[in-house]
N, C-alpha and C positions, 0 to 999 in steps of 0.2 A: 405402428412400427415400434419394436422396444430397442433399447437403450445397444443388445448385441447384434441388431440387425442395422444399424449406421455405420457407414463407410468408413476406414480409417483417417481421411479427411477429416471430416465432422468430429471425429473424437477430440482429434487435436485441436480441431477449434474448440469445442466445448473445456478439453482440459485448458488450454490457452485461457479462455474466459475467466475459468473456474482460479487458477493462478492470480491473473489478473486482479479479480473481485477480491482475493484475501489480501494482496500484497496493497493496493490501495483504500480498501477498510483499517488496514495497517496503521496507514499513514493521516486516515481519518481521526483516527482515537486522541493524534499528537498537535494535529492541526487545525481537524473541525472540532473537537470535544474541549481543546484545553487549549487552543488558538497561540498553539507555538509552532511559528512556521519552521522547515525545513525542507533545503534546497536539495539536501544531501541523501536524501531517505535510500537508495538507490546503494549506498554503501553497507547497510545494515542487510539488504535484501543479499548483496553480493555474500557477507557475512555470512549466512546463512546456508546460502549454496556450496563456497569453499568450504566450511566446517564440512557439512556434509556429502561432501564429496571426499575429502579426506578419510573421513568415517568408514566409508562404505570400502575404500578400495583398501581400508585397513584389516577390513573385516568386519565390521560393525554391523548389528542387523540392520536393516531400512530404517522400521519405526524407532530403534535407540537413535538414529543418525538425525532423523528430523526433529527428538527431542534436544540432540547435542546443539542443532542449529537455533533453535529457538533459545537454549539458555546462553551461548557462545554472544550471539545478538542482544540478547537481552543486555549480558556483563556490559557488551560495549555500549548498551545504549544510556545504559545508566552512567555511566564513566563520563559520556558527553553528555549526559544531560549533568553533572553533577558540576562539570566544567563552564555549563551555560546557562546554569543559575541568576549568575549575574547581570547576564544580557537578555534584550528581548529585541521582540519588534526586526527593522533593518541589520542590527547587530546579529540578532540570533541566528537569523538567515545566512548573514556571510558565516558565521562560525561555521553551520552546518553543510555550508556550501564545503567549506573548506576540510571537514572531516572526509567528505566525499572525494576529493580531490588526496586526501591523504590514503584513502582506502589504496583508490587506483596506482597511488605511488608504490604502494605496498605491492601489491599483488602483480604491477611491472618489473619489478625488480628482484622478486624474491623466487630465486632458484624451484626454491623447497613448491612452490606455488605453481611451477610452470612459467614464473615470467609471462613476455607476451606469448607465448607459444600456448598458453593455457593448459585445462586437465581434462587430458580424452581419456577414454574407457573406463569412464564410473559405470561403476555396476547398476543395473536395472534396479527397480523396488518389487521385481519377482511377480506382477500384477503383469495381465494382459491388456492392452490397449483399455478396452470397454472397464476391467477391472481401476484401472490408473484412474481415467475418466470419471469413474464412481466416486473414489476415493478422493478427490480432488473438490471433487462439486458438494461432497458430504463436509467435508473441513470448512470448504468456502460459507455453505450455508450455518454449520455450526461457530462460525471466525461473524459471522452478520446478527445469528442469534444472543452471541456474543457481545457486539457493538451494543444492542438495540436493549439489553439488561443493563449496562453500564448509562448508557443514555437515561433511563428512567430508571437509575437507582439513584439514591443519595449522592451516590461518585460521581454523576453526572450532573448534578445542583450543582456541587461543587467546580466543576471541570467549566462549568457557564458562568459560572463569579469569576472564576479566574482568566477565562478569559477577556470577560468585561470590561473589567479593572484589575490588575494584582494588586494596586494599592489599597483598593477599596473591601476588597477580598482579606488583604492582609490584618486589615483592621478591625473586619468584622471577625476577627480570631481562626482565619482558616490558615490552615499551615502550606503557605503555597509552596514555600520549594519543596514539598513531601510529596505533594500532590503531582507535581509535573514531574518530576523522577518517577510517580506511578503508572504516568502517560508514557511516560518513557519508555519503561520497562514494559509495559505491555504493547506496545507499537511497535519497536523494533522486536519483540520477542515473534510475535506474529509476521514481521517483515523477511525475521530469519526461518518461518517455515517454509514462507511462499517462496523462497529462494532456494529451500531444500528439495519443493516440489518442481521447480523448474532444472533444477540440475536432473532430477532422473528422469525428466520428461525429456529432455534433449540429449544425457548423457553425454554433452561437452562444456565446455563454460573456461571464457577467455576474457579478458578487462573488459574488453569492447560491451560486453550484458552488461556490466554494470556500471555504465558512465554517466556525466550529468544530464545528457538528454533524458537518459530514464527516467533523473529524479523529476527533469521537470516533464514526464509523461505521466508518472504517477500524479503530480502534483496538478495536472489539469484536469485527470480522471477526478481529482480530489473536486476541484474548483466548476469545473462544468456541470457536474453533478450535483453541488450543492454541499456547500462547507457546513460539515455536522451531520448533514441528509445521510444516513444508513439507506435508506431504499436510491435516492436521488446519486448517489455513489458506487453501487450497482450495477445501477442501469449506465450510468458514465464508461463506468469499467468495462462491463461486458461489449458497449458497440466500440469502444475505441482501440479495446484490442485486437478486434478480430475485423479492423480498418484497412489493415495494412495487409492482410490476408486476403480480403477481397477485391482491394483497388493496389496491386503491388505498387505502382507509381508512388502512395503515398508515402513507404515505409524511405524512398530517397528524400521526400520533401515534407517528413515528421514534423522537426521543427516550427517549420514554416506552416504549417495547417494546425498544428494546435494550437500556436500564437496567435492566428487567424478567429481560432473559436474561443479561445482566452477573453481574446478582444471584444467578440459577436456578444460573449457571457457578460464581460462586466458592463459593456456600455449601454444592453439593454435589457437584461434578467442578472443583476449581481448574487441574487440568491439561484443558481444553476435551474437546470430542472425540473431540481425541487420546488424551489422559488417561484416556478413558475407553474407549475403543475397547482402549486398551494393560489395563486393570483386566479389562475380560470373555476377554482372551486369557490371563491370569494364572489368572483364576481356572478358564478349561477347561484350560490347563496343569497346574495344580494336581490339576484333579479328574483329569487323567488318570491322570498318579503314583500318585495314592491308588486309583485303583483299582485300577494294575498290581503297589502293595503289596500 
């Protein structure tokens, strides 16, 4: 069966997925790469969407609209990330929580925005289902090839010192606030495409997408998966989004079922998936040795 002989159902979950998988690699780069958490990530995604919904219904082609959303996100994420310098750890968290919380305030109240009434009739990306589909899964996989260069580049030595310790980082001469402003900028820059590509996928978008549940669904896609894990992140992404599409119940009782597997994760695989995926390879390693003693 190829890719135009699947039902419009199945696209939408694939592009779902495909959405998904970028928008929480996104938030890998800031939280598993350079272990700066954020509660809030779900504003810069919204970031991303608005921009390019404005774009588009300005006139703007598609692909200039996903470029404006990616650097519109980026500006802002560096602004907070330049703002949060200072803080880390519980602090950074509320900061970011509360950037999230200021998005939402924005985009309720602002006329120009739709208010709560949100922005209907953004124009298509001119792509047919299977076409969109494509396009989405192509970005996704280039947004992971992406991740998984930065992880095994020197940038990703670095991003693991800094995680570690910043003190310890800072001493050994690495320039951390440079550094996590680069997290920055490339996290949300990727957080504002995935929010370009869910606006023309659903062609409406009202606060309700991007509130703090999201951030913290992105954030367990993060955590379930395996904080840092590129593959373990993934595979996080891809089933929890398309969770709610097969079992509808759960999309009322979200919260509650990811806090549920939040909890399942840290209290008995804190390394996700991955973590555990990497634990059953140790342990047939293990038994092989001991057998060939």
């Amino acid at each position: 069966m190829t890719m135009f002989e699947i039902g419009a159902y199945e696209l939408t979950l694939i592009t779902t997925m495909g959405i998904a998988v970028t928008f929480a690699l996104s938030l890998n780069l800031i939280t598993g790469f350079c272990g700066q958490i954020s509660l809030g990530h779900a504003a810069f995604y919204g970031v991303g969407a608005y921009t390019s919904a404005m774009l588009t219904k300005a006139g703007i082609p598609f692909p200039l609209a996903i470029i404006g959303a990616a650097a519109m996100a980026s500006i802002i994420g560096v602004i907070v990330g330049l703002a949060s310098l200072r803080v880390r750890h519980d602090f950074l968290a509320i900061t970011t929580m509360g950037v999230g919380f200021l998005f939402l305030g924005i985009v309720r109240t602002w006329d120009f925005l739709g208010a709560e009434m949100g922005i209907a009739g953004i124009p298509g990306s001119g792509l047919d289902k299977s076409g969109y589909a494509i396009l989405v899964i192509v970005i996704a996989v280039v947004v992971a090839l992406f991740s998984l260069y930065v992880k095994r580049s020197w940038m990703g030595y670095v991003f693991d010192a800094i995680a570690d310790d910043e003190d310890t980082a800072r001493v050994i001469g690495i320039d951390v606030a440079r550094y996590k402003l680069a997290a920055f900028a490339m996290g949300t820059a990727l957080a504002g495409v995935a929010g370009a590509l869910y606006t023309h996928q659903v062609r409406f978008i009202d606060p309700a997408s991007f509130s703090f549940v999201e951030s913290i669904t992105v954030l367990s896609m993060v955590v379930i998966g395996g904080i840092g894990s590129v593959w373990g992140v993934i595979f996080a992404a891809g089933v929890l989004s398309v969770l709610p599409q097969w079992f509808q119940f759960i999309d009322d009782f979200k919260l509650l079922v990811y806090g549920a597997l939040l909890f399942a994760v840290m209290r008995f695989s804190p390394g996700g998936v991955a973590g555990m995926v990497k634990a059953l390879r140790g342990d047939k390693k293990n038994t092989k040795k001991e057998a060939a003693a």
